[in-house]
C-alpha positions as CSV (number, residue, x, y, z in Angstrom):
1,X,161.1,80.5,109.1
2,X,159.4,83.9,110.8
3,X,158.1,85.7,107.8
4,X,158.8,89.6,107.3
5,X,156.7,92.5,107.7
6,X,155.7,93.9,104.3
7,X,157.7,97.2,103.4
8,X,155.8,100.3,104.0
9,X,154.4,101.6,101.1
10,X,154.7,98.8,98.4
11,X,151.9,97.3,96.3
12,X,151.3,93.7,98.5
13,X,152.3,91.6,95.9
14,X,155.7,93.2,95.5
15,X,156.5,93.2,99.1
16,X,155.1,89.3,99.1
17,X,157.6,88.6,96.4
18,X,160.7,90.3,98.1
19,X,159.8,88.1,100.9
20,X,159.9,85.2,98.6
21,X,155.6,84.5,99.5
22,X,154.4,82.6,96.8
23,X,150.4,83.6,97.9
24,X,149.7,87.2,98.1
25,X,149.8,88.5,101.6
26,X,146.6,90.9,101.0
27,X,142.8,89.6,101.9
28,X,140.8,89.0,98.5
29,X,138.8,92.1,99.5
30,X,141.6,94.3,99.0
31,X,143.0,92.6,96.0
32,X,139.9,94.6,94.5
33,X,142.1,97.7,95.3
34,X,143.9,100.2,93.5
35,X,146.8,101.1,95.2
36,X,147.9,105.0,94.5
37,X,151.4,105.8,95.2
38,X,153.6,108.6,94.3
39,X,157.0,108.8,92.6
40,X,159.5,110.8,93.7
41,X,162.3,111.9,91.8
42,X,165.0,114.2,91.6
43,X,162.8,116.9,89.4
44,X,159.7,116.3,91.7
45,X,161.4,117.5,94.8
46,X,162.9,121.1,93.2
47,X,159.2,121.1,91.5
48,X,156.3,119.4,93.2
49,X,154.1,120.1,90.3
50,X,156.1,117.9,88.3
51,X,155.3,114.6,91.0
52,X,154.2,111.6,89.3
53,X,151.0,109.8,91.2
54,X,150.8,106.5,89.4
55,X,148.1,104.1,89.7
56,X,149.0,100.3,90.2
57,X,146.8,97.3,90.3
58,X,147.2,95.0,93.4
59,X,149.2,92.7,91.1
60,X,151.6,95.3,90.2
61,X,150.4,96.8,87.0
62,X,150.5,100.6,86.4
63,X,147.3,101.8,85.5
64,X,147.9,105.6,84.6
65,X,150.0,108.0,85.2
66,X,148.9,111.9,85.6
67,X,150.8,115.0,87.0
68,X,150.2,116.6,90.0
69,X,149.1,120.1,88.7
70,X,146.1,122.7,88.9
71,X,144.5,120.9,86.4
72,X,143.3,118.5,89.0
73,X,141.1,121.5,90.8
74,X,140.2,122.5,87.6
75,X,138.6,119.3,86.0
76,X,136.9,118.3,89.8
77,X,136.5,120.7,92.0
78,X,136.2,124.1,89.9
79,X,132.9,122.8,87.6
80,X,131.1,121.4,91.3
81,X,131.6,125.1,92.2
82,X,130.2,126.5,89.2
83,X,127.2,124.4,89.2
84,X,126.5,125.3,92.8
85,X,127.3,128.9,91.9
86,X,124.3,129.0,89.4
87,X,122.5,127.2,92.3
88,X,123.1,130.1,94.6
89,X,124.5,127.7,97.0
90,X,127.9,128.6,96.7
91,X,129.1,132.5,96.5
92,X,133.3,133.2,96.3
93,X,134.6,136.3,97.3
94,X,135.4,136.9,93.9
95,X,131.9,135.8,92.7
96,X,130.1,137.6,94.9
97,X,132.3,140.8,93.9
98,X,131.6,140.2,90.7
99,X,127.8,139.9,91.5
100,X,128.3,143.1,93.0
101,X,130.3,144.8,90.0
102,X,127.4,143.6,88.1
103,X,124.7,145.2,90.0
104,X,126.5,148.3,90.1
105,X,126.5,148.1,86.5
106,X,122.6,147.5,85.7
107,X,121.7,150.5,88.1
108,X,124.5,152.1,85.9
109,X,122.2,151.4,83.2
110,X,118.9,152.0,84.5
111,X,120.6,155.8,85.3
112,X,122.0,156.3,81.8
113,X,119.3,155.0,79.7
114,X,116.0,155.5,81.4
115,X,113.7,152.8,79.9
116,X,110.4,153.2,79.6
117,X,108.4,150.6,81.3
118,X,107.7,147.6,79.1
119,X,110.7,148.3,76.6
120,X,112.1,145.4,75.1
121,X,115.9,145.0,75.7
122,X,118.1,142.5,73.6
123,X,120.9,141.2,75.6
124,X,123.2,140.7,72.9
125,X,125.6,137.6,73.6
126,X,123.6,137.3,77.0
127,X,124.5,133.6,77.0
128,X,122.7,132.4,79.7
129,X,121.4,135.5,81.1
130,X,123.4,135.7,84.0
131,X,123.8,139.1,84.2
132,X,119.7,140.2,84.2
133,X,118.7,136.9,86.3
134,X,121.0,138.4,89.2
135,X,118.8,141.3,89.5
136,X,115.8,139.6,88.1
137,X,113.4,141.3,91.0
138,X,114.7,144.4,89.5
139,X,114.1,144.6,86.3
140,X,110.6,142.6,86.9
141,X,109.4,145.9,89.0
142,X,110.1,147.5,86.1
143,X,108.2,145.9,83.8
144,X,110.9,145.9,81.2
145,X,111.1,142.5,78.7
146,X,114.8,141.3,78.3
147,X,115.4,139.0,75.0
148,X,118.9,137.1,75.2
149,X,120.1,136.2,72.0
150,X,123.3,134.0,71.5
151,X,125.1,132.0,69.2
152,X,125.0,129.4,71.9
153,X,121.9,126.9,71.8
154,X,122.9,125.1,75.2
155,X,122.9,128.5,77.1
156,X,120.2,129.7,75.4
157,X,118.0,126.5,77.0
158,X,119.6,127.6,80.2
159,X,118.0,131.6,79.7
160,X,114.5,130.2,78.8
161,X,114.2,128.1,81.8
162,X,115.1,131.3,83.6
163,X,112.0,133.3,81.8
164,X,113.5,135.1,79.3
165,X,112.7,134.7,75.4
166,X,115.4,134.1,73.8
167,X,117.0,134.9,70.3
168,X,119.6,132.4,68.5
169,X,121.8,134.4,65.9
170,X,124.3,133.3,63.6
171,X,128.0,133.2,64.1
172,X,128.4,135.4,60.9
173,X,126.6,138.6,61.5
174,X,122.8,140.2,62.4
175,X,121.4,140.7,59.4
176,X,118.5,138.6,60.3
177,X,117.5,141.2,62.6
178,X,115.1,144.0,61.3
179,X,116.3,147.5,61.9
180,X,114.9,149.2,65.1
181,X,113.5,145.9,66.2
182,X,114.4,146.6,70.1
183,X,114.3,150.0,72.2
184,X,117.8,148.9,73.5
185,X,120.5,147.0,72.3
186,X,122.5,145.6,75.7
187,X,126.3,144.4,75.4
188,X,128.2,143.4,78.0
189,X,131.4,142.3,77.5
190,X,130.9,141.0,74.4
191,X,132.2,143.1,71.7
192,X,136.0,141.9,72.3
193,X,135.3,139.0,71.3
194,X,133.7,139.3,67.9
195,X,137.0,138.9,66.3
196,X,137.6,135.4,64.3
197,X,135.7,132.8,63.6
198,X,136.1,130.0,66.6
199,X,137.9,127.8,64.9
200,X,140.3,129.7,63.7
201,X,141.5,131.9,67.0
202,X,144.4,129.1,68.3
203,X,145.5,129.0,64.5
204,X,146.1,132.7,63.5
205,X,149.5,134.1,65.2
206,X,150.0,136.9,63.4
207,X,149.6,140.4,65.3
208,X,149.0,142.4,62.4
209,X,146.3,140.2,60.4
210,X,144.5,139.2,63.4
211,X,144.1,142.7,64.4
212,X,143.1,143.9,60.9
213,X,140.6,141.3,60.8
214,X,139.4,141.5,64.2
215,X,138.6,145.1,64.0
216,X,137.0,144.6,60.9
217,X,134.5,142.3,62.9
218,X,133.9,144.7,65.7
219,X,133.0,147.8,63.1
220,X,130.4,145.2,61.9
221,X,129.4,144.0,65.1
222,X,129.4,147.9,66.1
223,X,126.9,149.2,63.0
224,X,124.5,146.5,63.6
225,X,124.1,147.5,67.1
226,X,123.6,151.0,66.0
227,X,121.0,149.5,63.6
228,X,119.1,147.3,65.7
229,X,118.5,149.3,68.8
230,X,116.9,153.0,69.2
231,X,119.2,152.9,72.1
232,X,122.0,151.3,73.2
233,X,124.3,150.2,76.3
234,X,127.8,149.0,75.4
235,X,130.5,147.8,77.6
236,X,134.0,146.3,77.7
237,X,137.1,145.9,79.6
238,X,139.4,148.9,79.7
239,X,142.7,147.7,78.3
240,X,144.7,149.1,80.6
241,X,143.2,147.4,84.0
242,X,145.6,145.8,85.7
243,X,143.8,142.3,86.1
244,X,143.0,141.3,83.0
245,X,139.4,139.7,83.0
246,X,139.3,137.0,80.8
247,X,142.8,134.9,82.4
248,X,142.8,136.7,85.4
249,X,146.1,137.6,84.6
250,X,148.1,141.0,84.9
251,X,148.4,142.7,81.7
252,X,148.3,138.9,79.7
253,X,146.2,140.7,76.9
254,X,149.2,143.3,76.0
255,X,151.2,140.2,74.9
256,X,152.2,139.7,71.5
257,X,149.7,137.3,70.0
258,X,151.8,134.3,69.7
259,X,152.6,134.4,73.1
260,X,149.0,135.0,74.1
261,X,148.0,132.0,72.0
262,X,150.6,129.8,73.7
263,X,149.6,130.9,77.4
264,X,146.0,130.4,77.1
265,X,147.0,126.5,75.4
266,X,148.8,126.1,79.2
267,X,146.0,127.8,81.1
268,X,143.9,125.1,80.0
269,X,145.5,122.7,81.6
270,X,146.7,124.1,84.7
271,X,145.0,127.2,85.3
272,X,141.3,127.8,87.1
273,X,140.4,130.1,84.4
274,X,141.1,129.1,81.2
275,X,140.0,130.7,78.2
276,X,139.8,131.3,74.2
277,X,142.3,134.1,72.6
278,X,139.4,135.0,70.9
279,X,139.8,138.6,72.7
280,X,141.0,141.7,71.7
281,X,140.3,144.7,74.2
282,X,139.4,148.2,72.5
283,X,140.7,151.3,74.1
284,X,138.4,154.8,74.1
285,X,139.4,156.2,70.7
286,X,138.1,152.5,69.3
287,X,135.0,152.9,71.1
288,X,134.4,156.3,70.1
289,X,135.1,155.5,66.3
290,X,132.8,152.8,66.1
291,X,130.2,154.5,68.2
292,X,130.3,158.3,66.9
293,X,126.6,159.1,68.3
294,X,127.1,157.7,71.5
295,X,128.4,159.3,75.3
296,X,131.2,157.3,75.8
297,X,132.6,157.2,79.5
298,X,135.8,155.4,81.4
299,X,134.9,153.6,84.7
300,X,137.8,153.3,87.3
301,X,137.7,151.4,90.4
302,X,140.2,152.2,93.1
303,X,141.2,155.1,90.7
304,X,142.1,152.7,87.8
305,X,140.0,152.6,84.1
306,X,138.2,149.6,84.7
307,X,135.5,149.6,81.8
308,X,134.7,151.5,78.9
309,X,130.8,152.1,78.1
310,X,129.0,153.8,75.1
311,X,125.5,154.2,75.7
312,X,122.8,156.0,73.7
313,X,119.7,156.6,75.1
314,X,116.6,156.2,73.1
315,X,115.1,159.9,73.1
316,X,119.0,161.3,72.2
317,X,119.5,162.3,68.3
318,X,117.9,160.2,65.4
């Protein structure tokens, strides 16, 4: 009796059985194998996203079973890119506009501030001092000595291996640090997020108490800068840009906190940025309560408020 071909498509032992084959019709070497094949049903053709690839043994067993989403990019390709990114072997468009948004920036603050050579800068929430190690060549002509400080120990390893000292602070405040201890105090894009502690961000929902408590945080956050520095450089996102910087969403961070919370829980799994609601933007009278002695300015690109900086230079008032 003439044996039939195997069906397209099938794991060999299934097609072998159909045939009624008693021995498996695949070499041992494949039998090693994982066969991948993809479900189709009725939902996964009006959605792709929601196609099943499972993973079956040669013998028929289903190994796992994982949706098709973003997810995948995100957990394999996006943290190669990053890696290669801190390399300098791989620039994005959007990297390398950043880069350049950045640059723009530090001359920004080279203009406003005027350091002397050899002042001593704190890059406050620095993390892994990305932001002076881009225009490292810069600031070395210069002569001026960057600290980073972080709550972060890991990215802090990262900034010393780069050549900067480094500064670990707690979670809960800087009172460790002595007053006037730096000639500039250097923050970018960090004050949004001193608002609750980690671990409680996903679990507070409420609109009003997380923005009472939030602000409360970023007055702190605001009179220890004042206090540390005879000079400072602040800067945040301007609340009313229409990418919003830390989803890479428009408008996402004018959504009622609840909703906010629930977005970011899904960005994790299918988005390429996905991020902490640990945010809350301030707008310019914020910025010009908390910093009363400072110049505080609105920078627009393409004609739209982009950033909001208050900066004090270190000869200006007491």
């Amino acid at each position: 009796m003439k044996k039939k071909a195997s069906v397209c498509g099938e794991v060999p032992n299934q097609a072998a059985m159909k045939n009624g084959i008693k021995k498996p019709i695949a070499r041992p070497t494949e039998l090693k194998a994982v066969v991948l094949r993809v479900s189709l049903t009725k939902a996964a053709l009006k959605n792709p996203l929601k196609a099943m690839p499972s993973l079956y043994t040669p013998e028929g067993r289903r190994i796992a079973t994982r949706p098709l989403q973003f997810s995948f990019f995100r957990r394999t390709l996006y943290p190669v890119m990053q890696k290669a990114r801190e390399d300098h072997i791989l620039l994005t468009p959007l990297h390398l506009l950043r880069r350049h948004w950045r640059r723009r920036r530090l001359l920004l603050f080279l203009r406003m501030m005027r350091p002397a050579a050899g002042a001593t800068i704190l890059d406050l929430g620095g993390g892994r001092g990305d932001f002076f190690y881009n225009c490292k060549n810069l600031i070395a002509s210069r002569g001026l000595a960057v600290t980073v400080a972080d709550i972060d120990s890991e990215a802090l390893k990262t900034a010393r291996r780069r050549g900067f000292d480094t500064l670990q602070v707690e979670a809960d405040g800087l009172a460790s640090l002595r007053d006037k201890s730096f000639d500039i105090v250097f923050s970018n894009s960090v004050i949004e997020h001193v608002t609750l502690p980690k671990e409680e961000v996903w679990r507070e929902t409420d609109d009003r108490l997380f923005t009472a408590r939030a602000r409360a945080h970023q007055k702190r956050f605001a009179v220890d800068i004042r206090r540390i520095g005879k000079g400072y450089f602040v800067q945040t996102p301007h609340p009313a840009f229409p990418l919003e910087s830390h989803t890479w969403l428009p408008f996402a961070a004018r959504l009622p906190r609840k909703k906010l919370v629930r977005l970011c829980r899904n960005l994790a799994r299918w988005w390429i940025k996905p991020t902490t609601p640990d945010f809350m933007l301030l707008n310019e009278l914020s910025m010009r309560a908390m910093f009363p002695d400072a110049t505080v300015i609105v920078k627009r690109t393409l004609a739209l408020p982009k950033e909001l900086i208050a900066f004090k230079p270190v000869s200006s008032g007491p």
